[in-house]
Structures are given as structure tokens and as C-alpha cells.
BAPA-557204 format. One record per residue: x, y, z of N, C-alpha, C in turn; residue number from 0. Coordinates in nm, 3 decimals. Example, Ala and Ser with C-alpha at 12.3 -4.5 7.8 and 13.67 -1.06 7.14 Angstrom:
<nodes>
NODE      n_X      n_Y      n_Z     ca_X     ca_Y     ca_Z      c_X      c_Y      c_Z    i
NODE    1.319   -0.569    0.780    1.230   -0.450    0.780    1.320   -0.330    0.780    0
NODE    1.285   -0.225    0.708    1.367   -0.106    0.714    1.290    0.003    0.787    1
</nodes>
This chain:
<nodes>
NODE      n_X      n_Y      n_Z     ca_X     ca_Y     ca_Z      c_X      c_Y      c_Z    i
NODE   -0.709   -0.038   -2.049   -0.724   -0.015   -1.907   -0.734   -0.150   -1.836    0
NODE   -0.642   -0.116   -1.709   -0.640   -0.262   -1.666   -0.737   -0.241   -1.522    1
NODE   -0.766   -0.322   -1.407   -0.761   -0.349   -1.257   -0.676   -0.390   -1.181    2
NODE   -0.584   -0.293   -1.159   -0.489   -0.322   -1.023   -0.494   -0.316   -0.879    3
NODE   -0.421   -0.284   -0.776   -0.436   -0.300   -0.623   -0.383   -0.169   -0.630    4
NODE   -0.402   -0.054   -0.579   -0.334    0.066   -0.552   -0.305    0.052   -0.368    5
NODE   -0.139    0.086   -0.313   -0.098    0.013   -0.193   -0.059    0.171   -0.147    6
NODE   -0.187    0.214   -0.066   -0.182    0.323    0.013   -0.088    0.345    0.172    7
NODE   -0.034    0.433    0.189    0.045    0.373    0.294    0.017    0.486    0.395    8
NODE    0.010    0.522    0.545   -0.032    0.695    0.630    0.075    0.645    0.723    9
NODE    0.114    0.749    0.798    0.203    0.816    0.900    0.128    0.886    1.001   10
NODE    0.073    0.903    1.081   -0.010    0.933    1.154   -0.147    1.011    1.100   11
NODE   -0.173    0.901    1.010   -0.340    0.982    0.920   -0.290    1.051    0.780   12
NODE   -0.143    1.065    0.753   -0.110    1.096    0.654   -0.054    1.035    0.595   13
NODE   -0.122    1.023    0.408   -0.107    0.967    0.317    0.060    1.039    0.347   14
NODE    0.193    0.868    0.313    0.290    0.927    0.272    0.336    0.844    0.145   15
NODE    0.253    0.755    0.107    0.284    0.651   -0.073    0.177    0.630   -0.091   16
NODE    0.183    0.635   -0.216    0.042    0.581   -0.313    0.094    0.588   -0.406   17
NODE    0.187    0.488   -0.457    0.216    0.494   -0.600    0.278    0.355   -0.614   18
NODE    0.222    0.240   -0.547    0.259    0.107   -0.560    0.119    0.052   -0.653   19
NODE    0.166   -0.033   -0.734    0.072   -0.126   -0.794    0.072   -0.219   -0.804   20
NODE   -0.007   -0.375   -0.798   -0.014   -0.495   -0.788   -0.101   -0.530   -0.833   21
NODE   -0.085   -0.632   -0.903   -0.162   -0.715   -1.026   -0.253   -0.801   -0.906   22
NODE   -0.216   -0.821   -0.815   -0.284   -0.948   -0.733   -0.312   -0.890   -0.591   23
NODE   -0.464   -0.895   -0.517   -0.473   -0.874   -0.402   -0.353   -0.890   -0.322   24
NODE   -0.345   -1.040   -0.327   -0.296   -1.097   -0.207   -0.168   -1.044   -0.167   25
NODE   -0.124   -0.995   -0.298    0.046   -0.962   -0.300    0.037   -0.817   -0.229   26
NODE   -0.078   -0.752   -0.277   -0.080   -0.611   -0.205   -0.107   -0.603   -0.084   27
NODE   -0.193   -0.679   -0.029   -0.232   -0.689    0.119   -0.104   -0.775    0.205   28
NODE    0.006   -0.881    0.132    0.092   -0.936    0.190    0.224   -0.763    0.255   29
NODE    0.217   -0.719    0.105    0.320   -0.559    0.119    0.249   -0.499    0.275   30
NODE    0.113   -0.481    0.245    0.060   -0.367    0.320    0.089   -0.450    0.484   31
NODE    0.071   -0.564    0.498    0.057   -0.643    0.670    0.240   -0.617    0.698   32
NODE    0.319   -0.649    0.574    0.488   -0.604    0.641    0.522   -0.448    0.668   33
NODE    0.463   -0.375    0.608    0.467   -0.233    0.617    0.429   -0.186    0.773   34
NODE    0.284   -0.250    0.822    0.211   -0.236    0.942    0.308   -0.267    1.054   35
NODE    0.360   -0.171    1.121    0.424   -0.217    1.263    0.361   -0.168    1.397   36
NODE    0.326   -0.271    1.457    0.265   -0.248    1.581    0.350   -0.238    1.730   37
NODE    0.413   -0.078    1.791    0.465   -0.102    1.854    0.394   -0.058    1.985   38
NODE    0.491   -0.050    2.104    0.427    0.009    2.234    0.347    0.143    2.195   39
NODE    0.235    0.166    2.284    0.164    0.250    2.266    0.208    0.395    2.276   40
NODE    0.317    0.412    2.403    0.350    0.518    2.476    0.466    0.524    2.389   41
NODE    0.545    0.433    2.262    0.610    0.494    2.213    0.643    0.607    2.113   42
NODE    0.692    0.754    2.075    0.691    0.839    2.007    0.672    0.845    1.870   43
NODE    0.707    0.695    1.803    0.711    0.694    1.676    0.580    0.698    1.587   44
NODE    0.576    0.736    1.490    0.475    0.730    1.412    0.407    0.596    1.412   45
NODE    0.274    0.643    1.440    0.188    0.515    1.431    0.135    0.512    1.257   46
NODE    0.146    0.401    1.218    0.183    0.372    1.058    0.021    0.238    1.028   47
NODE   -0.016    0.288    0.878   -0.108    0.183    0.913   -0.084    0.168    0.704   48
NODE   -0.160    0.069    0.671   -0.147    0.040    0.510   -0.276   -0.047    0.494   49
NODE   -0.355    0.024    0.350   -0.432   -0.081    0.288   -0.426   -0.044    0.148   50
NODE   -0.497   -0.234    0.073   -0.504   -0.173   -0.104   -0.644   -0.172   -0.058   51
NODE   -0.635   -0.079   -0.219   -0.800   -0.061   -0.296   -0.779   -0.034   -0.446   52
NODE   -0.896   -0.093   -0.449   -0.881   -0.120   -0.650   -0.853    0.010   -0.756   53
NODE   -0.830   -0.043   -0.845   -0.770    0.102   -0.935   -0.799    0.044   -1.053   54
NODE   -0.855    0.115   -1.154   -0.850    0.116   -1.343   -0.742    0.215   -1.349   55
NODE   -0.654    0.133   -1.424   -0.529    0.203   -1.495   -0.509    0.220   -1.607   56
NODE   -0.482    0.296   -1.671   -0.349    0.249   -1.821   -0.233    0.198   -1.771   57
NODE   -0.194    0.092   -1.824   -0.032    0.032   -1.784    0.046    0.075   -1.842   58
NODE    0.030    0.147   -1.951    0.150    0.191   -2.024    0.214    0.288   -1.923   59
NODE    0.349    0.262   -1.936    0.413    0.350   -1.848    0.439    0.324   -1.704   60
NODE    0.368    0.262   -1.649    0.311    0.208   -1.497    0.405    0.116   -1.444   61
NODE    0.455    0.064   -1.376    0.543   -0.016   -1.253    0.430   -0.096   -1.242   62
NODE    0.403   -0.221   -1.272    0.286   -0.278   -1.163    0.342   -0.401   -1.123   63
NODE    0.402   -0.423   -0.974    0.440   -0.538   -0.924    0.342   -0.696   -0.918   64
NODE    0.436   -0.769   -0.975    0.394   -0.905   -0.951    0.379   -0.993   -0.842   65
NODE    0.530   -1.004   -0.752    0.567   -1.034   -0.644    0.615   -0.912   -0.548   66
</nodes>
């Protein structure tokens, strides 16, 4: 069992990914700030937001991004 970054992602309050993994904060929180788009308020689109939080894994099997 390892400690990874699990990179949660919502659509207006809804979970729509959670199945990213990252060996390294920084790399997960770098994903999660490009994911984040901040547009006009009054515009229609989904307001989108992203954070990590830690995870014990098994890696076997697992994707876990480096970069």
C-alpha cells in the first residue's frame, strides 16, 4: 500500500472524476488549478471547481501519474 493524491474534479457540486492519481502533491494540485476555470458569473456554463486529497492504495493495477 502506497500514499497517493486522489484528483477529485465537480460540475456544479457534482463529483464528475475521481479516478486520477499522483505520486506528488504538487503535480496534483498543478492538474487541479488547470482544470479550475473561472468565467463570467452570469455565464450558463458549469461552474467547475477541483481538489486533491490523500489516498492509501494498492498500485497494482493503478495508473498513478508522475507528471
Amino acid at each position: 500500500m502506497i500514499h497517493v493524491f486522489l484528483l477529485i474534479v465537480l460540475a456544479n457540486g457534482v463529483i464528475v472524476s475521481q479516478d486520477m492519481y499522483f505520486r506528488s502533491i504538487n503535480v496534483c494540485n498543478a492538474y487541479a488549478e488547470s482544470i479550475v476555470v473561472r468565467k463570467n458569473p452570469y455565464s450558463i456554463s458549469p461552474y467547475v471547481s477541483a481538489y486533491c486529497i490523500p489516498k492509501l492504495v494498492e498500485p497494482e493495477g493503478l495508473l498513478i501519474y508522475d507528471k
